[in-house]
C-alpha positions in Angstrom: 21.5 1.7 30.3 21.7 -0.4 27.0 18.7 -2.3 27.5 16.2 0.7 28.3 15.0 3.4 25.7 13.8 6.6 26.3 9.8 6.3 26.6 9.0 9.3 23.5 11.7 8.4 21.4 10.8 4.8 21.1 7.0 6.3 20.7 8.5 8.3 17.5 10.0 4.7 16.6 6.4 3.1 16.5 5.2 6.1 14.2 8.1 5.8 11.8 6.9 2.3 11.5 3.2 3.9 10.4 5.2 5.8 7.8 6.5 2.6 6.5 3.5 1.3 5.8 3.0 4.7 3.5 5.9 3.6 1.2 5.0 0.1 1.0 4.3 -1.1 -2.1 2.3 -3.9 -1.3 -0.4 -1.8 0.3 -3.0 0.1 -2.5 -2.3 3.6 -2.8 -5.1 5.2 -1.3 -4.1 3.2 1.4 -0.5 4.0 1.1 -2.1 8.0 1.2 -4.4 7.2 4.7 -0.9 6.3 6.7 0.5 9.3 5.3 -2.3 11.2 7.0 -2.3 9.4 10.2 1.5 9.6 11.0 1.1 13.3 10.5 -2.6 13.4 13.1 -0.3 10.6 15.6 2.5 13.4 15.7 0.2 16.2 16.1 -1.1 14.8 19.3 2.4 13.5 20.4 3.3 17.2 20.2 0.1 18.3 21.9 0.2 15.8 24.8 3.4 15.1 25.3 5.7 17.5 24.2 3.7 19.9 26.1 3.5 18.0 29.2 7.6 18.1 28.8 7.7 22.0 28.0 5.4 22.3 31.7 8.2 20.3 32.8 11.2 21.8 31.5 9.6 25.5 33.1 8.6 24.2 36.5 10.7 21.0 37.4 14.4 21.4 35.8 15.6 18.2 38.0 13.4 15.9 37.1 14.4 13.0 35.1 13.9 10.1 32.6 13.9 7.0 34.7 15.0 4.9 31.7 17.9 7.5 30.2 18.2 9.8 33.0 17.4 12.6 30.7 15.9 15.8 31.7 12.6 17.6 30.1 15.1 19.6 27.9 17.3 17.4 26.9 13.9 15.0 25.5 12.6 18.2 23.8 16.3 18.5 22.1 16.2 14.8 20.8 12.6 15.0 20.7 13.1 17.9 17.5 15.9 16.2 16.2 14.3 13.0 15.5 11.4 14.8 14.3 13.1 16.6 12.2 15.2 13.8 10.7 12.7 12.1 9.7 10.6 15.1 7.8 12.3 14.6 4.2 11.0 11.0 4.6 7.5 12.0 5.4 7.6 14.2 2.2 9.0 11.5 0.0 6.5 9.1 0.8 3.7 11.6 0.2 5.2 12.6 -3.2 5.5 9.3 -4.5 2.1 8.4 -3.7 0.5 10.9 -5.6 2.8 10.7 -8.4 2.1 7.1 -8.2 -1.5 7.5 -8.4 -1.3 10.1 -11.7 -1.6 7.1 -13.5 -5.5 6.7 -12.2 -6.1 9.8 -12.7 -5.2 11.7 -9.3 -3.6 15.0 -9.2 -2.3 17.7 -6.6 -2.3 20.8 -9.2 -0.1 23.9 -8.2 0.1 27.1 -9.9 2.9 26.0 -12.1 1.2 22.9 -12.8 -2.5 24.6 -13.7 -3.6 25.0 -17.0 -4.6 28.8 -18.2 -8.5 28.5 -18.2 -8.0 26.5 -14.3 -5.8 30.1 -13.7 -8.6 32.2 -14.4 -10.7 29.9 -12.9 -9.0 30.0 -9.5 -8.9 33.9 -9.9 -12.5 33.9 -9.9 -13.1 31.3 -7.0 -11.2 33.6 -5.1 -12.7 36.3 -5.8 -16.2 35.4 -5.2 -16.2 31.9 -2.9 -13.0 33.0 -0.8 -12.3 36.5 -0.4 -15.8 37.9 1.4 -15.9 36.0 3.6 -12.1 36.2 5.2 -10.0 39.5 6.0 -6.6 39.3 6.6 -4.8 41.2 9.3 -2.0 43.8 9.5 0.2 43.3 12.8 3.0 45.3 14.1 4.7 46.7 17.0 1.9 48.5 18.3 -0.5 46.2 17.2 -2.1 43.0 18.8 -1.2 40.0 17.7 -4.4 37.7 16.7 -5.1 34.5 18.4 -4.0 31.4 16.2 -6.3 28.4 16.4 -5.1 25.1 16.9 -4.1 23.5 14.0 -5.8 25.9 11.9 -3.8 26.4 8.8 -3.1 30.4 8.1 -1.3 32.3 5.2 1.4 35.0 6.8 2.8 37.7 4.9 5.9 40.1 4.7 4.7 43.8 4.1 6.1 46.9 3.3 4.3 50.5 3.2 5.8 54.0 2.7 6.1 53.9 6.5 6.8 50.2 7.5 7.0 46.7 7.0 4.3 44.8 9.0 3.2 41.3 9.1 0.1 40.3 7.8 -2.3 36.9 9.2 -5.0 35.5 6.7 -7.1 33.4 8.2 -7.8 30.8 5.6 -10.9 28.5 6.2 -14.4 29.9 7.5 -17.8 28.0 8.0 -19.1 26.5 4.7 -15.7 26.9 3.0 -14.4 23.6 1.0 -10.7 22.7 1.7 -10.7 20.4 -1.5 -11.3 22.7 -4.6 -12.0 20.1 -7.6 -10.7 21.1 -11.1 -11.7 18.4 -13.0 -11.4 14.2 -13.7 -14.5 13.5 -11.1 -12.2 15.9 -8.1 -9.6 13.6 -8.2 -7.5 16.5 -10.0 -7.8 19.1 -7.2 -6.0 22.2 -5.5 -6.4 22.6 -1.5 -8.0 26.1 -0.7 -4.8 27.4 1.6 -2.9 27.3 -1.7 -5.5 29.4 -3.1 -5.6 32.1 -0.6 -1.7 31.8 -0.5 -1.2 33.0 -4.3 -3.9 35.3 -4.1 -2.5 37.2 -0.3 -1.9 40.1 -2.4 -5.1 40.7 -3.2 -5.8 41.1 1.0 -3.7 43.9 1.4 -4.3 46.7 -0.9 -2.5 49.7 0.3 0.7 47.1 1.0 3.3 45.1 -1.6 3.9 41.4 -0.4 8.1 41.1 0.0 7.0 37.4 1.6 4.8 34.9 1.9 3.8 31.4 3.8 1.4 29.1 4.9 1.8 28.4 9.2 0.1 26.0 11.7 0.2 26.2 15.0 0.3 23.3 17.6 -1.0 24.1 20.9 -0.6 22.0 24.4 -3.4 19.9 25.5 -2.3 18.9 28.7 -5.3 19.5 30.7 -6.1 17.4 34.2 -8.7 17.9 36.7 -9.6 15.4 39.6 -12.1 14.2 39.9 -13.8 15.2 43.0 -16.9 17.4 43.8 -20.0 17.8 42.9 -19.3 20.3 40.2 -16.6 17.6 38.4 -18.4 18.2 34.9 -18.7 21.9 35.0 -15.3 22.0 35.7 -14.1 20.1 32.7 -16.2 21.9 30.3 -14.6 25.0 32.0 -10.8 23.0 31.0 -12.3 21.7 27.8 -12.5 25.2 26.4 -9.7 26.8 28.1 -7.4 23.7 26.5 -7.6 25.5 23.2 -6.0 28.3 24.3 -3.3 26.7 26.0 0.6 27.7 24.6 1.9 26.7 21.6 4.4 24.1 21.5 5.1 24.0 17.5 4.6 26.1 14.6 5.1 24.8 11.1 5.5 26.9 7.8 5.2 25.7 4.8 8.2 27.1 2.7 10.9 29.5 3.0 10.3 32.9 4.8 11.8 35.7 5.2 13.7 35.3 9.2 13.2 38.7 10.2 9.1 37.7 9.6 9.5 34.9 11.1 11.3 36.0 14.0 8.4 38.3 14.5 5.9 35.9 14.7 7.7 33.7 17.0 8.1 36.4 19.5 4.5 37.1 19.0 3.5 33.4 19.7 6.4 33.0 22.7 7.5 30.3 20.8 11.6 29.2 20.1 13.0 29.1 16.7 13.9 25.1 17.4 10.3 24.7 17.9 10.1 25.9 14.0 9.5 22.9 11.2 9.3 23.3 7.4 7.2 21.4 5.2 7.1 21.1 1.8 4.1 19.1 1.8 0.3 20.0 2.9 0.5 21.4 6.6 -2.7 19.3 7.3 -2.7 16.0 5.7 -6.7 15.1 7.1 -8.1 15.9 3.6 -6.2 12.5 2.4 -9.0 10.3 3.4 -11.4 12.3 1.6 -9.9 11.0 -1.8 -10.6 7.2 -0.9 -14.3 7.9 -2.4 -13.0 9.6 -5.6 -12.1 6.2 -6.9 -13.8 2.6 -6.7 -10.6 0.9 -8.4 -10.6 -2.4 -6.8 -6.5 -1.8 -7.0 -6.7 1.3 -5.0 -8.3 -0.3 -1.7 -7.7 -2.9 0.9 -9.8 -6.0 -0.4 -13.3 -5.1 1.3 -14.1 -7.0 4.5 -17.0 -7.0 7.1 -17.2 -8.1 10.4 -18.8 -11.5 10.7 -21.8 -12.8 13.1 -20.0 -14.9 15.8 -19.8 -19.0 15.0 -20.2 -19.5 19.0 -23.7 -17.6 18.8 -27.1 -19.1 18.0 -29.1 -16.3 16.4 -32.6 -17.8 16.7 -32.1 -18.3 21.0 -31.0 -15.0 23.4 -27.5 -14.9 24.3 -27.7 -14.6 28.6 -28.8 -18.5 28.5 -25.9 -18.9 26.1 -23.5 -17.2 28.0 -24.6 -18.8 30.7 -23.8 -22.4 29.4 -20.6 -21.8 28.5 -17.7 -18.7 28.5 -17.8 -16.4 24.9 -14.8 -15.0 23.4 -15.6 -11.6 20.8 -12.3 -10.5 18.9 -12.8 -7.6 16.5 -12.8 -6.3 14.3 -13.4 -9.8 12.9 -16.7 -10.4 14.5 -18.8 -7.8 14.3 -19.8 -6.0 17.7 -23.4 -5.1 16.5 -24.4 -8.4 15.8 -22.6 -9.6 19.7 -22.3 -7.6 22.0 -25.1 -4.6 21.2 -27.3 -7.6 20.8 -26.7 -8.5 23.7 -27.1 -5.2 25.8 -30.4 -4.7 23.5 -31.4 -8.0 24.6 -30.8 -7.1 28.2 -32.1 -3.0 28.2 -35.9 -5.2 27.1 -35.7 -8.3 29.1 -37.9 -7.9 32.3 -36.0 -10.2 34.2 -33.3 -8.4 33.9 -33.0 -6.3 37.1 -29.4 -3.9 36.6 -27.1 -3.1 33.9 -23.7 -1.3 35.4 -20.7 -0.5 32.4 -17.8 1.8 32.9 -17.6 3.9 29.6 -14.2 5.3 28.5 -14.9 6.2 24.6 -18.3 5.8 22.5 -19.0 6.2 18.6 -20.7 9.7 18.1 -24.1 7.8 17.8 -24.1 5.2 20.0 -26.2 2.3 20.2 -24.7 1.3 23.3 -26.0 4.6 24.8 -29.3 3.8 23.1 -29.7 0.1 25.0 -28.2 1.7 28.2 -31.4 4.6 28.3 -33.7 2.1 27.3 -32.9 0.1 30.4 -33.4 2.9 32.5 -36.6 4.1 30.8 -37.6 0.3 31.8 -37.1 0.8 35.1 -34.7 -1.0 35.4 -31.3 0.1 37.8 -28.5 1.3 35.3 -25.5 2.9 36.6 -22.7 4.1 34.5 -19.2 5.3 35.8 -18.6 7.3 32.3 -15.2 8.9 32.4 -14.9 12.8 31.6 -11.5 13.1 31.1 -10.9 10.8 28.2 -8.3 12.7 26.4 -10.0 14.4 23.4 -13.8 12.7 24.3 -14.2 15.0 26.9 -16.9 16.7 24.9 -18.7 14.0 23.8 -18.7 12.6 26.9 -19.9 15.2 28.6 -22.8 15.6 26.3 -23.6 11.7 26.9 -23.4 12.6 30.5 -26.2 14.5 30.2 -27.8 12.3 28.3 -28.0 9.4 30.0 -28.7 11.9 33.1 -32.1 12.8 31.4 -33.2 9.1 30.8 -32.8 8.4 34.2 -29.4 6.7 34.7 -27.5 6.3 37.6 -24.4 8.2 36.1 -20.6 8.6 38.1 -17.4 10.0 37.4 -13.9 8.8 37.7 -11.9 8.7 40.9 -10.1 12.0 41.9 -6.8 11.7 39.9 -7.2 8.0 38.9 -8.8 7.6 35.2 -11.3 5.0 35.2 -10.0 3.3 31.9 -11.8 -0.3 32.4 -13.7 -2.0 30.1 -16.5 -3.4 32.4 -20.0 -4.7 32.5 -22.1 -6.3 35.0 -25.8 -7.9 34.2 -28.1 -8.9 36.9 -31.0 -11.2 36.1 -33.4 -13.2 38.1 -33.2 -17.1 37.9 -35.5 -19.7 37.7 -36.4 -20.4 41.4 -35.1 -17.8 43.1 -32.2 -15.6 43.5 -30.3 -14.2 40.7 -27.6 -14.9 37.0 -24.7 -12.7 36.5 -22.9 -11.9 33.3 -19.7 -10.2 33.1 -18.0 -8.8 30.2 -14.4 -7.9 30.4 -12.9 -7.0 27.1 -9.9 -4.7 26.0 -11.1 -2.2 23.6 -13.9 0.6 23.9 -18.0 0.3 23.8 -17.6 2.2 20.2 -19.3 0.5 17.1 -16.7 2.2 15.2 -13.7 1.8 16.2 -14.8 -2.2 16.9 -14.9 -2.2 13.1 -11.0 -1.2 12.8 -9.1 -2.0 16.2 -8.2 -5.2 17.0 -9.6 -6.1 20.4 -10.7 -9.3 22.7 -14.1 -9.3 24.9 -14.8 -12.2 27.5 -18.4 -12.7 28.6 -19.3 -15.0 31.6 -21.4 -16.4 33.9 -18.6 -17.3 36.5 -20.1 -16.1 39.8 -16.5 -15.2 41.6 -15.8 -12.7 38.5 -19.7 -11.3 38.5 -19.0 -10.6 42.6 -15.3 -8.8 41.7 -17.2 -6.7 39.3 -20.0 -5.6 41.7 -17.0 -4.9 44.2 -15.3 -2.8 41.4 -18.5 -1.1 40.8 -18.9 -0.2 44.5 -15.9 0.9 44.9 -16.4 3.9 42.4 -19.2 5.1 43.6 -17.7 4.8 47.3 -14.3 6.6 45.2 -12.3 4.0 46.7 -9.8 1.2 45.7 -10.5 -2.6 45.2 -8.3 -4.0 47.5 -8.8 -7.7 47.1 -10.3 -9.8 44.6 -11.5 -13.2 43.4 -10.0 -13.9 40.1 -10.0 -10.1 38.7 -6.9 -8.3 38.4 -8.1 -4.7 39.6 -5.7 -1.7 39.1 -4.6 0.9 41.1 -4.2 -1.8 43.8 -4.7 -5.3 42.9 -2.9 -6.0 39.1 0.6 -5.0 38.9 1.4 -7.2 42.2 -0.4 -10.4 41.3 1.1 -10.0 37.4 4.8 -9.4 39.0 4.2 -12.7 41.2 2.8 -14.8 38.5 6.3 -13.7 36.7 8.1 -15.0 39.6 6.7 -18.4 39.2 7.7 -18.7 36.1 11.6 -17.1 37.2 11.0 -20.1 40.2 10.4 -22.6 37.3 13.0 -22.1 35.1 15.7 -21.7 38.1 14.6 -25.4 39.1 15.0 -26.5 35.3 11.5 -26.6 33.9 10.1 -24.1 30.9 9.2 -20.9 31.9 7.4 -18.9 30.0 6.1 -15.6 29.5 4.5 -13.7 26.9 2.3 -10.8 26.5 0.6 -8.2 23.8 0.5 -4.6 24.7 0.0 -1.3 23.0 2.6 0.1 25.4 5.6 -1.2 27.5 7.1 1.3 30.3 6.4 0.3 33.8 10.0 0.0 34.8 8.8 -2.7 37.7 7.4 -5.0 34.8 10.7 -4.4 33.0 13.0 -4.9 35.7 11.1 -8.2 36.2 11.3 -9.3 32.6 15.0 -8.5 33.0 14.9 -10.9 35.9 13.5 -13.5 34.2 15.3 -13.3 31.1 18.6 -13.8 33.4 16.6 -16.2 34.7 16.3 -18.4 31.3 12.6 -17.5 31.1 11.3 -17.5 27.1 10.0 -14.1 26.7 7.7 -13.1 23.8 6.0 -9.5 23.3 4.2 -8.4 21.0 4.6 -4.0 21.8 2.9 -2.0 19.2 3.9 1.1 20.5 5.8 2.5 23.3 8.7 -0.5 24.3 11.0 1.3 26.9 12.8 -2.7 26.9 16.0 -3.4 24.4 15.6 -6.7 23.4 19.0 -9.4 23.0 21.2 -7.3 25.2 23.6 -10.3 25.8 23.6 -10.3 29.5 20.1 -8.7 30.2 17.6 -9.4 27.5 19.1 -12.4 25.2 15.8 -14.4 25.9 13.4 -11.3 25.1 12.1 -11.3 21.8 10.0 -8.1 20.7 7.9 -7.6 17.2 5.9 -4.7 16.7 2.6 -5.3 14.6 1.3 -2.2 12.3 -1.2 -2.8 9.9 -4.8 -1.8 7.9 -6.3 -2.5 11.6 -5.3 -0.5 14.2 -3.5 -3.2 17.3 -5.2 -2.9 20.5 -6.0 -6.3 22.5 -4.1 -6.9 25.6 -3.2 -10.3 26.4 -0.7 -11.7 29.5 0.0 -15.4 29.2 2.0 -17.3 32.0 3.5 -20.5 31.2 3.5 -23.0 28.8 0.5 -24.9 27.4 -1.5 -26.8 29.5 -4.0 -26.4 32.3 -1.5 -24.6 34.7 -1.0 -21.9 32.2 -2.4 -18.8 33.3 -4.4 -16.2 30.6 -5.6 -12.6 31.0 -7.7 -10.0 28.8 -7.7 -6.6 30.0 -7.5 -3.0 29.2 -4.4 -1.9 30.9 -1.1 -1.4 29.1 2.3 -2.4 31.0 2.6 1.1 31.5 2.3 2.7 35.2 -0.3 5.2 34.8 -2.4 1.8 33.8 -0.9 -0.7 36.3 -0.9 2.0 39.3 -2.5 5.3 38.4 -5.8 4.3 36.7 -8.6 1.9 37.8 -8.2 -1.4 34.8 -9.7 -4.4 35.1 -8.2 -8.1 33.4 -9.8 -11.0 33.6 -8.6 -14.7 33.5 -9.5 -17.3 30.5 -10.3 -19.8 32.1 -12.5 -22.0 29.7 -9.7 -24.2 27.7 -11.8 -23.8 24.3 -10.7 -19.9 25.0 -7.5 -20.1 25.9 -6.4 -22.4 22.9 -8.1 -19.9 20.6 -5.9 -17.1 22.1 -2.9 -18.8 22.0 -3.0 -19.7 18.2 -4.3 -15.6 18.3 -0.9 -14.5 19.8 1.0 -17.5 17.6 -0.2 -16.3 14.3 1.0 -12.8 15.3 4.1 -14.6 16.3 4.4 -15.7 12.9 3.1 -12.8 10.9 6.0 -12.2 8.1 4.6 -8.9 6.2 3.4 -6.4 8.5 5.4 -7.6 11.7 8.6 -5.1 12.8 11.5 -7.3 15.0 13.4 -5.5 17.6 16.8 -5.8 17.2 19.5 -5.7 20.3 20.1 -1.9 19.2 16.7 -0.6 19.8 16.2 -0.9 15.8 13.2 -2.2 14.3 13.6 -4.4 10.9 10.5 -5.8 8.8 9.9 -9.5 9.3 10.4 -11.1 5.5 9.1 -14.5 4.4 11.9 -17.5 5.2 13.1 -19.5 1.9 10.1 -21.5 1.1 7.6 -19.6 3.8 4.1 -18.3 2.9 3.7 -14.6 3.1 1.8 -14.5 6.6 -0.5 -11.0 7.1 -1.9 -12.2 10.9 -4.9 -9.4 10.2 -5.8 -10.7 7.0 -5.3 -14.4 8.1 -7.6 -14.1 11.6 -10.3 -12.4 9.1 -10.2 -15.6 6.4 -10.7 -17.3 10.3 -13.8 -15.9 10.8 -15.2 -16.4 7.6 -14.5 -19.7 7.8 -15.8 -20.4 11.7 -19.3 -19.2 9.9 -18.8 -21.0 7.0 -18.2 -23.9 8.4 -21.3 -23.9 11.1 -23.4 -22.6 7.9 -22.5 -26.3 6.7 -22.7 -28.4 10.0 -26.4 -27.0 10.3 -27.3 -27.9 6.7 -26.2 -31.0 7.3 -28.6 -31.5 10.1 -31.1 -29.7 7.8 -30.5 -32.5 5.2 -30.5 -35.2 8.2 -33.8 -34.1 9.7 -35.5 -33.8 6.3 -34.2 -37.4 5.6 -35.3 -38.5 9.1 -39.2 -36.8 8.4 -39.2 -38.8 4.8 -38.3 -41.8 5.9 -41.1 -41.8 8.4 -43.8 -40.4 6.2 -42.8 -43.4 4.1 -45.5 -46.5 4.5 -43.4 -49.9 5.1 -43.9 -52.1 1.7 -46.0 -55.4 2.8 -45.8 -58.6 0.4 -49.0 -59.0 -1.9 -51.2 -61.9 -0.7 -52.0 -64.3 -3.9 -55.4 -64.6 -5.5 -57.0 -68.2 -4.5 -59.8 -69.3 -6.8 
């Protein structure tokens, strides 16, 4: 159909739009380098994820079909290799220009051509003495056993001949204490990467053998592990799958150059891997080492402008922020406020207040030291009741997670799993303190990004805290439903997936479809990372035919063709890919005005989120709130320099400045926001400084009194 696209084609859309942002020149060059880096590490786990959940799926169920395109597994993995491929050259271009680009300061990838002759003997001796004891490189043939390649472990593969045979030959190249970035000179910013080193140098591994061929190769290998969640041995069995995962089959191997096919086909029979499944690149295999070089240069012109999260405006710093919440609804939106000087506070505050009685948080992803682990064991060690639903089987945090689960085991929390094949994805807390007279406060926090300090700091994400006492009882309902392992199956004002969003989201749709059919305004308008749910589309559909004003804001995945006269004409779609990472979810129904309806969450429009995964949204009710997110989703609306506009053929084309029109960067402009929230309370409370100090003069002041004359 012309208005639906194919779910991991219009994913490797949304990272051709990250490489954009590595050729364009009004981003620094380091910066320019760090996109470069993460379109390769986004594609490495699009291979590892999805492309082998499709390879499963193209072995064990031939029939079954894209519900968008109507493609099977195989036919995806075809257009899946060709797109890939396509856009390769373009991945090297951008990386080539960079660094010739940043010669000028100084910065430069040296090869062997390019080295001078003392770097040559140099390099000769490194090898020698920091390299070579401490790898051995491998001879493989037909009656030999092929060695087990590492995931994404970069390895040099030679061609050899003998009196008796040719053979193939596996280096392995890095080992524990080796440095991938060998400096050879201007500060390290003139450097050659280790692989390349062991590359020239193969010869030297393989005495009694001359090297016809040789090549750099990295292997991708599946990840597409799942357990359920059920029994009492849950965690055991995902450090069981955690481990076995990097074993799993390979669903890629690059090579860096050339080779010789007969070599090549050897290894690929080795590995059980196609030839299609083969891509060249004539660039570093591994492109992680990039962000290393940001700290080789301080050059103001290099970098982003610097920016720090800011204290929130809303918060008083000098008075604890339950009472606060308590008075009125907060709003937190990162990575513009900071979440150390908000929310951690907060849980601090909380973990160390004794009239605090329970603390209960579902935990999805945490910073590898994590304060909010910190407050959490603190509450426990207080007595107080913490439970924590922390989920195992966050894809690639199932380590760390497990290790926290221990953790927090040890200091005495309460800690459950997910439900069994439902990911517990919600971003939910629940704190219950005693009140003044009796019985007992509640504040809920809802937000749409993760408990991680870090990633607060570059993700753009929403938080709502409250003291509403209908959302504080769906939480506790949420919260006894996992450890029950059921399903919420009604709520208050909480919109509680598996059961309880997608429906009440689809009907809130239809009221606006209802509004516009009896002539008013409808509207609808929402900011995902991802749009796939084909009942959410077929409903936008509806309500686009409908007349209904549709505006989206998709980073990502967007299985929906906007201005297909006929289907879409009133869908409008911009994509938003920047120097923070776009991650808030936001559904707005209707126009502006107290029947306008506004939710915060943490599920996508995708169906694993809206019917496979326990998520949690939660209305903005306050109308202080909900003007601040609207002029939020507006000024992404009107972002002009980093915003992508779908066009009716699926096509994405940079949004440009109109004749006369400010350059608009939404980021940078919500940041200049914060700053000036602070800046501006900074002045309202000198002014009552200056007030009260005028107040306290004027009173020390004695009145004047009229001097009585001297009578003789």
């Amino acid at each position: 159909m012309e208005y639906l696209e194919n779910r991991e084609l219009s994913w490797l859309k949304f990272n051709k739009r990250v490489l954009d942002e590595a050729v364009d020149p009004n981003n620094p060059l380091l910066e320019r380098l760090s996109f470069s880096a993460i379109y390769q590490s986004n594609l490495d786990e699009f291979f590892m994820v999805r492309v082998g959940s499709l390879t499963d799926d193209a072995k064990n169920d031939k029939k079954k079909k894209d519900n968008k395109t109507g493609m099977n597994a195989a036919q995806q993995l075809d257009a899946i290799f060709t797109a890939v491929r396509r856009l390769q050259p373009s991945v090297e271009e951008a990386y080539h220009k960079t660094m010739s680009e940043l010669a000028g300061y100084g910065f430069e990838h040296v090869s062997f051509e390019t080295a001078a002759k003392d770097e040559l003997s140099f390099l000769e001796l490194y090898f020698k003495r920091e390299i070579k004891p401490f790898i051995s490189g491998i001879v493989i043939n037909d009656s030999l056993p092929f060695p087990f390649l590492k995931n994404k472990e970069i390895y040099v593969a030679v061609q050899l001949s003998s009196k008796r045979e040719t053979s193939i030959g596996i280096i392995p190249v890095h080992h524990d204490g080796s440095e991938r970035i060998i400096p050879l000179g201007n500060d390290g910013k003139r450097f050659i990467l280790e692989e390349e080193v062991v590359l020239h140098f193969a010869h030297l591994m393989f005495k009694s053998y001359n090297v016809l061929d040789r090549a750099l190769i990295r292997v991708t290998r599946s990840a597409d592990i799942m357990v359920s969640g059920k029994g009492a041995d849950f965690r055991e069995r995902m450090e069981e799958l955690v481990a076995k995962r990097t074993k799993l089959s390979p669903v890629r191997l690059e090579i860096s150059d050339d080779f010789s096919r007969e070599a090549l086909d050897f290894i690929c029979k080795k590995l059980k891997i196609k030839n299609v499944r083969v891509f060249t690149s004539r660039i570093p295999l591994d492109l992680s080492y990039l962000y290393s070089l940001q700290d080789l240069d301080d050059n103001k012109k290099l970098h982003y402008q610097p920016r720090s999260p800011r204290k929130s405006a809303a918060l008083s710093e000098t008075r604890p922020i339950f009472p606060q919440i308590k008075a009125k609804d907060l709003l937190l939106s990162y990575p513009f406020e900071s979440m150390n000087l908000t929310f951690i506070r907060f849980l601090q505050e909380a973990a160390n207040d004794p009239k605090v009685t329970s603390i209960k948080i579902t935990l999805y992803r945490l910073a590898k030291s994590s304060k909010v682990i910190d407050a959490l064991c603190t509450a426990a060690e207080q007595g107080k009741d913490v439970l924590v639903m922390i989920e195992l089987r966050a894809r690639f945090d199932e380590e760390n997670n497990i290790e926290w689960s221990k953790h927090l085991q040890k200091a005495g929390v309460k800690v459950i799993y997910g439900l069994k094949d439902f990911k517990a994805h919600s971003k939910l807390l629940l704190v219950t303190r005693k009140a003044q007279g009796g019985g007992f406060d509640y504040v809920t926090q809802i937000g749409t990004g993760n408990y991680n300090e870090k990633t607060s700091a570059i993700y753009t994400d929403l938080m709502l805290l409250t003291s509403d006492r209908e959302i504080a009882a769906d939480a506790e309902n949420v919260f006894k439903c996992l450890q029950n392992r059921t399903f919420v199956e009604n709520t208050n004002k909480l919109l509680v997936a598996p059961l309880c969003l997608r429906d009440p989201v689809i009907e809130m749709m239809d009221q606006q479809i209802e509004l516009a059919k009896n002539g008013g305004e409808g509207y609808i308008a929402a900011k995902v990372n991802s749009l796939s749910d084909m009942t959410i589309i077929g409903k936008l559909i509806e309500a686009s035919q409908a007349g209904v004003k549709i505006e989206l804001v998709v980073r990502g995945i967007c299985c929906i063709i906007a201005g297909v006269e006929g289907y879409t004409e009133n869908i409008t779609v911009r994509s938003i890919v920047g120097r923070f990472l776009e991650h808030s979810r936001i559904f707005i129904f209707g126009k502006d005005g107290k029947e306008q309806r506004i939710y915060i969450g943490s599920a996508d429009y995708m169906s694993r989120n809206t019917v496979r995964r326990v998520e949690v949204a939660a209305p903005v009710e306050d109308e202080r709130l909900k003007k601040r997110i609207r002029d939020i989703f507006r000024t992404l609306m009107k972002d002009n320099t980093k915003a992508r506009i779908m066009q009716s053929d699926g096509t994405y084309i940079q949004a440009v400045p109109a004749d006369e029109e400010e350059p608009l960067c939404a980021q940078e402009f919500l940041y200049d926001q914060a700053y000036k929230r602070l800046d501006d309370k900074k002045e309202r409370q000198e002014r009552l400084r200056q007030n009260r100090e005028k107040g306290a003069a004027a009173k020390k002041t004695p009145a004047k009194r009229g001097r009585k004359k001297k009578t003789s």
